[in-house]
C-alpha positions as CSV (number, residue, x, y, z in Angstrom):
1,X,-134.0,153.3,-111.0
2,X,-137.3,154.8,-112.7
3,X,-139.4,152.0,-114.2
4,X,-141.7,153.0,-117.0
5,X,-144.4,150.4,-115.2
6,X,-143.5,150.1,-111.1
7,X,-143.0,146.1,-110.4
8,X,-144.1,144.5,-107.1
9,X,-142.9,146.3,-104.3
10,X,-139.9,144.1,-102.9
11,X,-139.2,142.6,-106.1
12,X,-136.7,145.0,-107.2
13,X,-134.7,144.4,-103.8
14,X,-133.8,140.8,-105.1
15,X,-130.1,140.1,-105.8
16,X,-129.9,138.3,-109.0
17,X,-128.9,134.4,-108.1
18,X,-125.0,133.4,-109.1
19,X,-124.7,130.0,-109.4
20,X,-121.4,128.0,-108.8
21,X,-118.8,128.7,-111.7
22,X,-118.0,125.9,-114.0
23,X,-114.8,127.0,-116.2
24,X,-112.0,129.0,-116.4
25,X,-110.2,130.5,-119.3
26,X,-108.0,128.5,-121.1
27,X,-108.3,124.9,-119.1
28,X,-110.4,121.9,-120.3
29,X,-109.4,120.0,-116.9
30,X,-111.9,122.4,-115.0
31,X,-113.1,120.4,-111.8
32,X,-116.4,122.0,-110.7
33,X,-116.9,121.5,-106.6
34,X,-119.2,124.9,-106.5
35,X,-122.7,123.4,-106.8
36,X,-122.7,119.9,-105.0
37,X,-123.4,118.3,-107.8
38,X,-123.0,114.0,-108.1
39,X,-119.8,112.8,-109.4
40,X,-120.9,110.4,-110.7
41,X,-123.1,112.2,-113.2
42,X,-127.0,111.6,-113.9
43,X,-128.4,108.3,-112.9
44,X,-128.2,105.8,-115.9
45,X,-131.7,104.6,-115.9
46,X,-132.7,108.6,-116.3
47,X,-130.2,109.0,-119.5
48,X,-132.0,105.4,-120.8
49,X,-135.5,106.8,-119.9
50,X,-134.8,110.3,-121.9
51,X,-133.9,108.0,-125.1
52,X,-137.1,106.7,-125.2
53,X,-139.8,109.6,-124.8
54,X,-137.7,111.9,-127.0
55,X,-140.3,110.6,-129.7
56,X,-143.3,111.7,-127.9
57,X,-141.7,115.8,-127.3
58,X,-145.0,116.3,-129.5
59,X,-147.4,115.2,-127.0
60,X,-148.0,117.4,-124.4
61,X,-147.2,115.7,-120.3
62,X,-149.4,114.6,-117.9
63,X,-151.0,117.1,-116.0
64,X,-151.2,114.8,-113.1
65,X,-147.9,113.9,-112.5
66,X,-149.4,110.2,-111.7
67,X,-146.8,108.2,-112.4
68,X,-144.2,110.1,-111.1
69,X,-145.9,110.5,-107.5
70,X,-146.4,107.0,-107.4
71,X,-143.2,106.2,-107.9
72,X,-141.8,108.5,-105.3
73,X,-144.7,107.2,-102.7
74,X,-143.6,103.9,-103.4
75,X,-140.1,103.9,-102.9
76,X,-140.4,106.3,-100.3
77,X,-143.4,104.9,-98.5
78,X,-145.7,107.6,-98.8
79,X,-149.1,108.2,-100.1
80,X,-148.9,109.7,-103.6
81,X,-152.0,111.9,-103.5
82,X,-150.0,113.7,-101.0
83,X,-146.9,114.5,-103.5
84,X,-146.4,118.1,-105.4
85,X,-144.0,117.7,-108.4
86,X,-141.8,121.4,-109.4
87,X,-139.6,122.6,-111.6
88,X,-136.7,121.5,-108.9
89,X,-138.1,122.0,-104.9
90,X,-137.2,125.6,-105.6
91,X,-140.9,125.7,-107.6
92,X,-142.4,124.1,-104.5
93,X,-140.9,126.0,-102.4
94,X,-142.6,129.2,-104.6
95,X,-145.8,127.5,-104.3
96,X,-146.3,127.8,-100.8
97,X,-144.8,131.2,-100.1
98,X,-146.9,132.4,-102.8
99,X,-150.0,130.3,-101.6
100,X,-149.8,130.8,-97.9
101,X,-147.8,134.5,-97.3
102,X,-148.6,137.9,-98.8
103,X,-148.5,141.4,-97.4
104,X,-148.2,141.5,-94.1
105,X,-147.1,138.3,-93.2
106,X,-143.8,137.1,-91.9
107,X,-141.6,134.0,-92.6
108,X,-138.9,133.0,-90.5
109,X,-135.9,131.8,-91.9
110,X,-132.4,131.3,-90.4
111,X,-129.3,132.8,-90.7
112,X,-127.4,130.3,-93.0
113,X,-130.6,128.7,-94.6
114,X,-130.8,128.6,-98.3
115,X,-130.3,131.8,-100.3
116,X,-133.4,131.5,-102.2
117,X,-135.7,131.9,-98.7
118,X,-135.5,136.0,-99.2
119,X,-136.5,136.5,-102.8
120,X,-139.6,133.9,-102.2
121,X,-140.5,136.4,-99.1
122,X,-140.2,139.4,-101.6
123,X,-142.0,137.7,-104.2
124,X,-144.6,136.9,-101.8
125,X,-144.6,140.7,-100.7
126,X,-144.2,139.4,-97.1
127,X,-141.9,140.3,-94.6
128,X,-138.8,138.0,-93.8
129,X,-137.6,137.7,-90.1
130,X,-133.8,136.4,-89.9
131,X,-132.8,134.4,-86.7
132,X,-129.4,133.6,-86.1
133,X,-127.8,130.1,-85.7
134,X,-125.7,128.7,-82.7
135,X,-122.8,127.5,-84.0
136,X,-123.8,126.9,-87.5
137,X,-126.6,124.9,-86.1
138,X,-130.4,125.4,-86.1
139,X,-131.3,127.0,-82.7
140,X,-135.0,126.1,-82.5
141,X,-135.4,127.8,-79.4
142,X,-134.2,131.3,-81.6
143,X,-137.0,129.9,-84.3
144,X,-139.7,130.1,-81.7
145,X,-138.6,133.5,-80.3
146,X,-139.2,135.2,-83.5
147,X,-142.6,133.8,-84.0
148,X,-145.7,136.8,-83.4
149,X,-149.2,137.1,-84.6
150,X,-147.6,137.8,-87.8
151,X,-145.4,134.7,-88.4
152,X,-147.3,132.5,-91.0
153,X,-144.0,130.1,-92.5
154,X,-141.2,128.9,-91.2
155,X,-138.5,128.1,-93.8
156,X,-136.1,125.5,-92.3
157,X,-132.8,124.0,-94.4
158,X,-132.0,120.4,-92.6
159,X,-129.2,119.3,-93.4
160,X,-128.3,122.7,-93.9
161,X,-126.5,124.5,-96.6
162,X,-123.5,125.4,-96.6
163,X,-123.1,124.2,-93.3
164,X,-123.9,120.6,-94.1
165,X,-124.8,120.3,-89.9
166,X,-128.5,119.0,-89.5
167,X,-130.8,119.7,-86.8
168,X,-130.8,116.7,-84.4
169,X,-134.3,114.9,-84.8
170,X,-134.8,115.6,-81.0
171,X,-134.9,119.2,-81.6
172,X,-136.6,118.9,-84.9
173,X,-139.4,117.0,-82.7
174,X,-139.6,120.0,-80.0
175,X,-139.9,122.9,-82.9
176,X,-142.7,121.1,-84.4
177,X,-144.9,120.2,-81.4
178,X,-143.9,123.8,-80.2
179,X,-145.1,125.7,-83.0
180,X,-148.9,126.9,-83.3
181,X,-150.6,124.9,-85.9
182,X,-151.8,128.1,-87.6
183,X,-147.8,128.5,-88.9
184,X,-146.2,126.1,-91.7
185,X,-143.3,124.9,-90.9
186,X,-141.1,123.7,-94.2
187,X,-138.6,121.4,-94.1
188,X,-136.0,121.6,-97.1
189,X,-134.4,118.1,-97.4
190,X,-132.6,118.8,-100.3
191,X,-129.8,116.3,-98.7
192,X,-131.9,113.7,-97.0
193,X,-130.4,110.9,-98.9
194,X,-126.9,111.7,-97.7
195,X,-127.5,111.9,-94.0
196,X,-128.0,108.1,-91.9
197,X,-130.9,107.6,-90.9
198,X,-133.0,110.9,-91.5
199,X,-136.3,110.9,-93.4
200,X,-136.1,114.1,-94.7
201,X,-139.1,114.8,-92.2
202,X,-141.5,112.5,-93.9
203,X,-142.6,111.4,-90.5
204,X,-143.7,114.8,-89.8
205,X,-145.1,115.7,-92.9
206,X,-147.2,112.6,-92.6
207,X,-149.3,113.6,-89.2
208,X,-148.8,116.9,-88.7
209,X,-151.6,119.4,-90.5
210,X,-149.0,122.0,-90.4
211,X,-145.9,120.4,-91.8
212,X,-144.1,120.2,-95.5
213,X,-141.5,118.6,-96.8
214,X,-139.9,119.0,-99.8
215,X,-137.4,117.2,-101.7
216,X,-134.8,117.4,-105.2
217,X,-133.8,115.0,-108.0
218,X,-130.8,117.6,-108.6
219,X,-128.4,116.8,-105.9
220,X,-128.0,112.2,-105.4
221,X,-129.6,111.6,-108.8
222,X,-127.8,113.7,-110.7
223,X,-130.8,115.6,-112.5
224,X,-129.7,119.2,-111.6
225,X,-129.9,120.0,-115.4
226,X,-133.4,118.9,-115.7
227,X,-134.8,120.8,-112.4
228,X,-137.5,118.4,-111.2
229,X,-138.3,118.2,-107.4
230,X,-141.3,117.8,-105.2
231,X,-143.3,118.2,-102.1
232,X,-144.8,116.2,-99.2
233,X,-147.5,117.5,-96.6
234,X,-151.0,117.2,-95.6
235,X,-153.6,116.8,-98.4
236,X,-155.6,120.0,-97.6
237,X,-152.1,121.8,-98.4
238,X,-151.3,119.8,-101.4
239,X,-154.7,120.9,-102.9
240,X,-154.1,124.6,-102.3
241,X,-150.5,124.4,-103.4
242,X,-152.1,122.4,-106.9
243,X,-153.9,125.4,-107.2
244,X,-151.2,127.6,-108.1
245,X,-149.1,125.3,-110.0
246,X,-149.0,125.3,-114.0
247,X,-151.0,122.3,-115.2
248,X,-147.7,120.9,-117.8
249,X,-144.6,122.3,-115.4
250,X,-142.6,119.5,-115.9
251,X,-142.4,118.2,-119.8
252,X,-142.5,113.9,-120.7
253,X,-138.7,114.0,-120.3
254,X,-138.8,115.6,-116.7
255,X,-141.5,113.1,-116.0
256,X,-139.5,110.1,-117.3
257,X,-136.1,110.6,-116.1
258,X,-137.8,111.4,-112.3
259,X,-139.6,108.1,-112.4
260,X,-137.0,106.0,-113.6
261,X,-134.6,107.8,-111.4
262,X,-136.3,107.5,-108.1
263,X,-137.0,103.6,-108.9
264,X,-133.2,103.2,-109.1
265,X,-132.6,102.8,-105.2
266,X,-129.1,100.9,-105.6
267,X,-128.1,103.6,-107.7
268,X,-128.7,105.5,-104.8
269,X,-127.3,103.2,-102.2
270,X,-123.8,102.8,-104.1
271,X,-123.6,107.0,-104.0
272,X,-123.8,107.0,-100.7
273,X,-121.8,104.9,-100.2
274,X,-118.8,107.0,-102.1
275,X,-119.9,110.0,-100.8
276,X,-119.3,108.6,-97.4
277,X,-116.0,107.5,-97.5
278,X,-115.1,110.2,-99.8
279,X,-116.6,112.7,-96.9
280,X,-115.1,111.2,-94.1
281,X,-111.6,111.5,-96.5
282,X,-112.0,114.8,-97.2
283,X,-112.8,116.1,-93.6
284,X,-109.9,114.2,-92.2
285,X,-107.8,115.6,-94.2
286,X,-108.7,119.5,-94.3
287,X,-108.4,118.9,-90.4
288,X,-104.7,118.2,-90.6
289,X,-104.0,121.2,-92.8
290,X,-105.4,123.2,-89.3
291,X,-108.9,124.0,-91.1
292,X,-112.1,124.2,-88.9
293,X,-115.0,121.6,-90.8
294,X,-118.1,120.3,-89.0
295,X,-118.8,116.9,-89.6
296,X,-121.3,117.6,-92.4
297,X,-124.3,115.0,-93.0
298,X,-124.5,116.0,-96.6
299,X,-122.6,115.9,-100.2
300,X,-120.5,118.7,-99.4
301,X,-117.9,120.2,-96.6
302,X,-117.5,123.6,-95.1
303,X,-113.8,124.5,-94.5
304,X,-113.4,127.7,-92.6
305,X,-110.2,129.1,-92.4
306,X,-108.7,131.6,-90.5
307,X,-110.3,134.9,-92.2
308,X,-111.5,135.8,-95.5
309,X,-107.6,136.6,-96.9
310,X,-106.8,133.0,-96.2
311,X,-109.8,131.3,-97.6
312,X,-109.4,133.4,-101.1
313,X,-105.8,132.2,-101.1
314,X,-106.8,129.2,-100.9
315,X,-109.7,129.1,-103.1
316,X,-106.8,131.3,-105.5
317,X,-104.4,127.9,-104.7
318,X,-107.1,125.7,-106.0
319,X,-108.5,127.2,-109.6
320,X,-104.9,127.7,-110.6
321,X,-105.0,124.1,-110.9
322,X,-108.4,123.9,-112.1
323,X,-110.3,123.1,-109.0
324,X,-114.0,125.4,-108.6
325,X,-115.4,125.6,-104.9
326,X,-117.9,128.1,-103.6
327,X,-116.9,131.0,-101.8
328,X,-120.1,131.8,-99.2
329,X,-119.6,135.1,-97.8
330,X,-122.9,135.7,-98.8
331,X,-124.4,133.1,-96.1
332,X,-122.2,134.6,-93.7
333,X,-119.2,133.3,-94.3
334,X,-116.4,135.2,-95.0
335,X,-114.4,132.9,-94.1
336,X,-115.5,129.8,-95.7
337,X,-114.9,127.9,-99.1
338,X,-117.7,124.9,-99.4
339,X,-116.5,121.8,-101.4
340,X,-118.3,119.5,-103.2
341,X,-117.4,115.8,-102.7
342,X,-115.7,114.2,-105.7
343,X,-115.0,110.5,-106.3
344,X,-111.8,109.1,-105.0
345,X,-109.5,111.0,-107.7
346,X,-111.6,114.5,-107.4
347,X,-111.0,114.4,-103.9
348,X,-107.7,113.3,-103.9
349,X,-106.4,116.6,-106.2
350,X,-108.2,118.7,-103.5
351,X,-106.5,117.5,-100.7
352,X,-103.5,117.6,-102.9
353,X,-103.8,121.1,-104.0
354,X,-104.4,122.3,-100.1
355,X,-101.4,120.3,-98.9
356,X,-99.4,122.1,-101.0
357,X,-101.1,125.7,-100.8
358,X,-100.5,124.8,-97.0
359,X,-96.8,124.2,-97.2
360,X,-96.1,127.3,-99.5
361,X,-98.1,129.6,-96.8
């Protein structure tokens, strides 16, 4: 295509994002499990906070995000002049691409990491270096193969997506001694507050001058709709990434639903709760219809089935009554339909649905 004005180079290589359907002609009793969102809907103290800044839309936000970051460091036990607030972790994830990679540059991501790690590299302009993974698991010794003169970020996914497998913290721990301080290493914890006993890689992030993490409001606290999510790292990093970010990116009701969100900790204690047992249900049972799932540490499952003919059959089986999952051929697996875990009913017309698409095979 001819371009009156030539963009960027790079930036008309990007493949437009589809996100996860959410209806289908002619049903109201749609079921979305494409986009791993909460069953439960938005946290209730966000909904209640909304109510009462609508008043103020007039009033332009903070600039500082103060309260916001001091929530988060509160809860989370980390020091809020440290914390970046984005329009979702996808912004922050923008900001230090854009801040620390340009021409020239590489950025190693892995084979089934996030989808949004290439067009960040092309946006950048820099080059992206693809590593594979060892049985839909990280291989850090793959990570620090690829790394040259050029490398400058490492883009990591852990817990990953749309595996839902995380990186042992072991091997976490060798990749980030191993790795020269002069490379970033980014650590995407969309799912940290699904997986026992993981800190998203706070700990790193922390004491390391090389480390970021970043985090979401979209997935546990139900906030997808109003994209809000942030970052952790060194101060020197948050200061160059603060640089680069819009003074008012997230409006008073981002601000105010985040805050009253993230202080809402048995909110988040009694999701995880039902996302537990709701995983654990949901794996068991895809495993005695004969599918292959790795015990997955997030709010989804990966079922892989036999080839790609089988697993569109099955995904067929399930919208016919009304059920969306996610095809991910695109991250490399053709064979592969990731579900989002419902509540106890949602899940229970999945396993349904599959039981029956199983016996009619």
């Amino acid at each position: 295509m001819t371009l009156p004005i030539p963009p960027q180079p790079g930036i008309m290589d990007i493949e437009l994002y589809q996100g996860g359907r959410s209806a289908i002609a002619g049903r109201t009793d749609v079921l979305k499990l494409s986009s791993n969102e909460n069953p439960l809907g938005p946290v209730p103290a966000a909904m209640q906070a909304v109510g009462q800044v609508v008043a103020d839309m007039h009033r332009y936000p903070s600039t500082d995000h103060a309260a916001l970051r001091t929530a988060i460091g509160e809860v989370w036990s980390l020091d809020p002049a440290r914390i970046i607030c984005g329009v979702g972790s996808d912004e922050v994830l923008q900001f230090v691409t854009q801040a620390f990679a340009g021409p020239g540059d590489e950025i190693i991501h892995t084979e089934h990491g996030f989808s949004l790690y290439p067009v960040l590299i092309k946006m950048a302009g820099a080059t992206g270096v693809c590593v594979p993974e060892a049985g839909r698991r990280v291989d850090v010794d793959a990570i620090l193969g690829a790394v040259t003169d050029a490398t400058r970020i490492v883009l990591l996914t852990n817990p990953g997506n749309p595996t839902g497998t995380r990186l042992p913290d072991a091997d976490l721990a060798r990749l980030v001694d191993a790795l020269p301080e002069r490379i970033l290493l980014v650590i995407d914890a969309a799912y940290t507050e699904y997986a026992a006993g993981y800190d998203g890689g706070a700990s790193f992030a922390a004491t390391r001058p090389n480390v970021l993490m970043t985090r979401t409001f979209s997935k546990i606290y139900g906030l997808g709709g109003l994209r809000i999510g942030w970052g952790y790292g060194p101060q020197w990093m948050i200061d160059v990434m603060t640089r680069i970010r819009q003074p008012f990116n997230l409006s008073t009701v981002q601000l105010a639903a985040a805050e009253a969100a993230v202080r809402d900790t048995a909110w988040v204690r009694d999701c995880v709760a039902l996302n537990d047992a709701q995983r654990a249900r949901l794996t068991g049972a895809l495993g005695q219809l004969g599918l292959a799932v790795d015990p997955s540490e997030t709010n989804f499952v990966l079922a892989r089935f036999a080839d790609a003919a089988e697993a569109k059959s099955a995904a067929d089986a399930l919208e016919a009554e009304g059920i969306l999952v996610r095809g991910v051929a695109g991250y490399g697996f053709p064979e592969g339909l990731r579900i989002t875990v419902g509540d106890a009913a949602q899940t229970g017309r999945v396993i349904e649905t599959l039981g029956k698409w199983r016996a009619a095979a």
